[in-house]
C-alpha positions as CSV (number, residue, x, y, z in Angstrom):
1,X,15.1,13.2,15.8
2,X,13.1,10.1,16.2
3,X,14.6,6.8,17.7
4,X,14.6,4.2,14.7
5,X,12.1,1.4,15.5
6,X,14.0,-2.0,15.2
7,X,12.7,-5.1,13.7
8,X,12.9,-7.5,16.8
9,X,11.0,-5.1,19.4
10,X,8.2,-5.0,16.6
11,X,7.6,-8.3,16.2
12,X,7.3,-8.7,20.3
13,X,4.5,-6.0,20.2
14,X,3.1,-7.5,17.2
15,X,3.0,-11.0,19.1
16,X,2.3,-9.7,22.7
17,X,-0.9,-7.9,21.3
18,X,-2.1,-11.4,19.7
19,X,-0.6,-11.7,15.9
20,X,0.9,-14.8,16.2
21,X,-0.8,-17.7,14.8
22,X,-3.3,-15.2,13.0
23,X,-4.3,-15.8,9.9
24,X,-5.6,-14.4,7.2
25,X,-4.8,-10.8,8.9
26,X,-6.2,-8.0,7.0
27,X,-4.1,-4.8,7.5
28,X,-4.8,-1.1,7.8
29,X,-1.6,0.9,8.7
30,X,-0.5,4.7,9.2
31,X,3.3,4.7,8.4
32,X,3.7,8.1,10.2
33,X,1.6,7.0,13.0
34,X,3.9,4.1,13.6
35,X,7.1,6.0,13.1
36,X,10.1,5.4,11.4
37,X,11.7,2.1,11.1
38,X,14.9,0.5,10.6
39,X,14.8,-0.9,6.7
40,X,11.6,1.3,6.0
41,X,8.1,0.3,5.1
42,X,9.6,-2.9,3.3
43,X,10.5,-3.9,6.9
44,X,7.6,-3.6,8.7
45,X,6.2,-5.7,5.7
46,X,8.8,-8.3,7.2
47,X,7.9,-7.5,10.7
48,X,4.2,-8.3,10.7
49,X,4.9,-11.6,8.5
50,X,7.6,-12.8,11.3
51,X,4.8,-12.2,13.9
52,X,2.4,-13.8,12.3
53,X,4.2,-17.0,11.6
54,X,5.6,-19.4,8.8
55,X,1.5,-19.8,7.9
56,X,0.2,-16.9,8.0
57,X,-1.2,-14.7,4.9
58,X,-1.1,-10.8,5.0
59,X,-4.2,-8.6,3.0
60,X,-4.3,-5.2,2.3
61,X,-7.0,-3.2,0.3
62,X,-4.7,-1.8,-2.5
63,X,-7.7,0.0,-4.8
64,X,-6.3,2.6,-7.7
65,X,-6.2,5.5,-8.7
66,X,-9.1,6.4,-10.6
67,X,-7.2,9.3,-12.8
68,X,-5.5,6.4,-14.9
69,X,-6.4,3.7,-16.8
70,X,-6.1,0.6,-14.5
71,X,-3.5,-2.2,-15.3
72,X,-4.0,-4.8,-12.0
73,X,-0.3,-5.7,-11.7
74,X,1.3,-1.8,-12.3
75,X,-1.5,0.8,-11.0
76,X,-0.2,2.5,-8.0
77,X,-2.5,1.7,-5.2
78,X,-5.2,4.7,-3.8
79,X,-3.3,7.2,-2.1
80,X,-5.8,7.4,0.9
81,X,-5.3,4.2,1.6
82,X,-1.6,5.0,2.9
83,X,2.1,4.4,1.4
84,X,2.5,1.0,3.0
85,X,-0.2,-0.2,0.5
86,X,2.0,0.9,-2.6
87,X,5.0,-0.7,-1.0
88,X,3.3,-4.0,-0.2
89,X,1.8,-4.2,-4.1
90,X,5.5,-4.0,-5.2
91,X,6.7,-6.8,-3.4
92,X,7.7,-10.1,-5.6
93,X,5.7,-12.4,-3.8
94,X,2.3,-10.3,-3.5
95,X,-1.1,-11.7,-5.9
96,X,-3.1,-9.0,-6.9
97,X,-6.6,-9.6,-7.7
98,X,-7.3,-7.8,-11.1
99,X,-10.7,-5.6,-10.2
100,X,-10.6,-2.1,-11.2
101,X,-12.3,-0.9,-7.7
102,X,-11.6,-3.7,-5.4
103,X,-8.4,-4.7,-6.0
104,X,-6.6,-6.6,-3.0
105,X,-3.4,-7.7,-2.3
106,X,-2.4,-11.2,-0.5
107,X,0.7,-12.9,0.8
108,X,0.8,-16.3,2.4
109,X,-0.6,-19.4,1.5
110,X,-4.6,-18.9,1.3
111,X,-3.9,-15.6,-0.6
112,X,-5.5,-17.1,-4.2
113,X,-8.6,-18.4,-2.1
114,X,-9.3,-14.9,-0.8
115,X,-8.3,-13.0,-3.4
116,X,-10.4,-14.7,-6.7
117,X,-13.0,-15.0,-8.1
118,X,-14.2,-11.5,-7.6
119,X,-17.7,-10.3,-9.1
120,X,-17.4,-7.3,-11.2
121,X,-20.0,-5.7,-9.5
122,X,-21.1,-5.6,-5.6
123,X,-17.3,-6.6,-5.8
124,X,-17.5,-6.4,-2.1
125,X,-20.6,-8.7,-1.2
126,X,-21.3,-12.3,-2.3
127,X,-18.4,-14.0,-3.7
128,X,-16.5,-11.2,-2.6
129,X,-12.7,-11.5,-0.9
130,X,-14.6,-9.9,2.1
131,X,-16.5,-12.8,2.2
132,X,-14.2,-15.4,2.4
133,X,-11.8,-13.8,4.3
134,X,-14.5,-13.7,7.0
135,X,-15.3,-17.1,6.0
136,X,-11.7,-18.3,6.6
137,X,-11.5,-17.0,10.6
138,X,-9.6,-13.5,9.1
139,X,-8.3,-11.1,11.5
140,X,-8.0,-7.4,11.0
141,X,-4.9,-5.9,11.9
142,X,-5.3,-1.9,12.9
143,X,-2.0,0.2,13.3
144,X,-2.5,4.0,14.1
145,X,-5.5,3.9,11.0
146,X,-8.4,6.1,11.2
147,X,-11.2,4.7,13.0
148,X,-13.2,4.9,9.9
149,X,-10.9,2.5,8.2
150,X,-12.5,-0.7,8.6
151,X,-13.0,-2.1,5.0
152,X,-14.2,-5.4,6.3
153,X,-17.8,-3.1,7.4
154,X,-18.3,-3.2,3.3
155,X,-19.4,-6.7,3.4
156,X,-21.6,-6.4,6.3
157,X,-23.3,-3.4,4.8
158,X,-24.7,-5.6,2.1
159,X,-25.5,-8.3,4.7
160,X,-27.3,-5.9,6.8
161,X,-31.3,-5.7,6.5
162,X,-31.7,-1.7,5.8
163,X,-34.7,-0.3,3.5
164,X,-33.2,2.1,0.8
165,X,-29.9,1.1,0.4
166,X,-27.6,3.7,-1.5
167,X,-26.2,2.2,-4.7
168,X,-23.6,3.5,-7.1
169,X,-22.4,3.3,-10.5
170,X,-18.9,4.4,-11.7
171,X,-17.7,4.7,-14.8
172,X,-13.7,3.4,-14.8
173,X,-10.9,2.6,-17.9
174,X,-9.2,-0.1,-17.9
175,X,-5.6,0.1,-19.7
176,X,-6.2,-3.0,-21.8
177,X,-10.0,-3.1,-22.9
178,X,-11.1,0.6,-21.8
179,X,-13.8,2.0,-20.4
180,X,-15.6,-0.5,-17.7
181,X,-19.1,0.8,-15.8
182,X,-19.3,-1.0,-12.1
183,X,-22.4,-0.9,-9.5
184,X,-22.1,-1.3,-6.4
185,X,-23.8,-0.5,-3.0
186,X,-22.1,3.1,-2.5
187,X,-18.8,2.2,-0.8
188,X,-17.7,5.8,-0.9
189,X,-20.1,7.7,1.3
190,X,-22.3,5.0,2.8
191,X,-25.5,2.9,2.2
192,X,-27.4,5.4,3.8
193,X,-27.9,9.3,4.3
194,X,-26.8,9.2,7.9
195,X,-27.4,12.3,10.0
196,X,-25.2,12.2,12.8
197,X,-22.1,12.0,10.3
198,X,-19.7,9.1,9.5
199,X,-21.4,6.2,10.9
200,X,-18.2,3.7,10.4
201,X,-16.6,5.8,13.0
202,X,-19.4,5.2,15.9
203,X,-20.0,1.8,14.8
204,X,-15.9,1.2,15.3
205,X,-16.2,3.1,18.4
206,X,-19.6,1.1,19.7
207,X,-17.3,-2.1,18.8
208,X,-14.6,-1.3,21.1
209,X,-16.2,-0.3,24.0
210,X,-18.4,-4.0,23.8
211,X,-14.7,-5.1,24.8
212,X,-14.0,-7.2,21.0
213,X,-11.2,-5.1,20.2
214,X,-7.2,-6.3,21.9
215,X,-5.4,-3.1,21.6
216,X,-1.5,-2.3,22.7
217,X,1.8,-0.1,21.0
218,X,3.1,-0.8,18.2
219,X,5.7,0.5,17.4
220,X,4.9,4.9,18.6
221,X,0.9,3.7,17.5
222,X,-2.1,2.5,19.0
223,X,-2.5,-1.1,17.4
224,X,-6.1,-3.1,17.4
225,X,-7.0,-6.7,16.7
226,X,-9.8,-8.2,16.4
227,X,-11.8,-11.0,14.4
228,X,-14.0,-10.5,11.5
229,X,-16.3,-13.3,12.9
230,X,-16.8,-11.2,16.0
231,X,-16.9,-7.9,13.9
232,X,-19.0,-8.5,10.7
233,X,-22.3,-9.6,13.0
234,X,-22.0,-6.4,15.3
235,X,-21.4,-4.3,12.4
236,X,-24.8,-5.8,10.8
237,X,-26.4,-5.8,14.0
238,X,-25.5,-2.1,14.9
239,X,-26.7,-1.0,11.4
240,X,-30.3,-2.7,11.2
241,X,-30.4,-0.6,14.5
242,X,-28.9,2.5,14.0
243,X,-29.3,3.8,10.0
């Protein structure tokens, strides 16, 4: 049986790889990657604000589940985006923006300056939360998450100069004023047709071995941090190269 991790070894990873004093930290988490902790995902919730600091403010992508009609305070957050999402969005003193396919969730005191406005469509360029979140010095958080999991590479794809650009349009329902069409560049599959597979995965990959990326445990994980204002150029620099 697996050792329970405990709240106050957490936060010394946390701050030994570099949390403390971050803020706005964006956060992309693997529950079982971490392992299991004393108090549950509600803790580490707990853990990662107590690293942070009295000023800091947590983000996480929440999203939906696109099988329901979408209500922004009770849709259950996208599966694929991992458990500790859910959790997070049920907490008392987490904002939710109220976008049916880039809904965010904030805690902390520049959480209603990420979070809103947010355009209804290209919901993650101009105006975006991406945007300002960059635009406030944010910091992404990594903890055992596939190394395609970098939502922050959404607003540099629409920054990037690439002919051709992939768009979509998707048709949601919204539980109080019903069906809703959005377009957007196509955050799903990529902006473009790629042949050497998923190119968020090589870009991540190009990123870390330039040296931008602090990694350390966490927990039983392999943790990154690193800075959106480091991140967001190379992503858009590696893409007017690459695709």
């Amino acid at each position: 049986m697996d050792t329970l991790l405990i709240h106050g070894s957490l936060v010394g990873q946390l701050r030994e790889l570099g949390l403390a004093g971050r803020s706005p930290v964006m956060v992309h988490a693997s529950l079982r990657k971490i392992g299991p902790i004393e108090g549950g995902a509600d803790a580490l919730i707990d853990t990662l604000l107590e690293a942070q600091g009295s000023r800091g403010t947590l983000v996480m992508p929440l999203g939906a589940e696109e099988d329901a009609p979408f209500n922004a305070l009770t849709s259950r957050a996208e599966k694929d985006i991992g458990a500790l999402a859910e959790v997070f969005r049920n907490r008392k003193d987490v904002r939710v923006n109220d976008h049916v396919a880039g809904r965010f969730g904030a805690i902390g005191p520049l959480r209603r300056e990420i979070l809103e406005p947010i355009p209804l469509h290209d919901y993650y360029g101009p105006g975006s939360p991406l945007e300002r979140f960059t635009a406030l010095g944010g910091w992404v958080l990594r903890l055992g998450a596939d190394q395609n999991t970098v939502t922050l590479t959404h607003w540099a794809e629409y920054l990037a100069d690439v002919p051709n650009k992939l768009t979509a349009r998707r048709r949601y329902v919204r539980a109080d004023t019903g069906e809703q069409w959005v377009d957007s560049l196509d955050d799903s599959f990529g902006i473009v047709d790629w042949p050497h597979g998923d190119y968020f995965t090589e870009m991540f990959r190009d990123f870390i071995r330039e040296g931008h990326v602090r990694s350390g445990k966490v927990g039983n994980c392999h943790a990154e941090l690193f800075a959106a204002g480091t991140y967001v150029p190379f992503a858009v620099a590696w893409m007017e190269k690459n695709l």
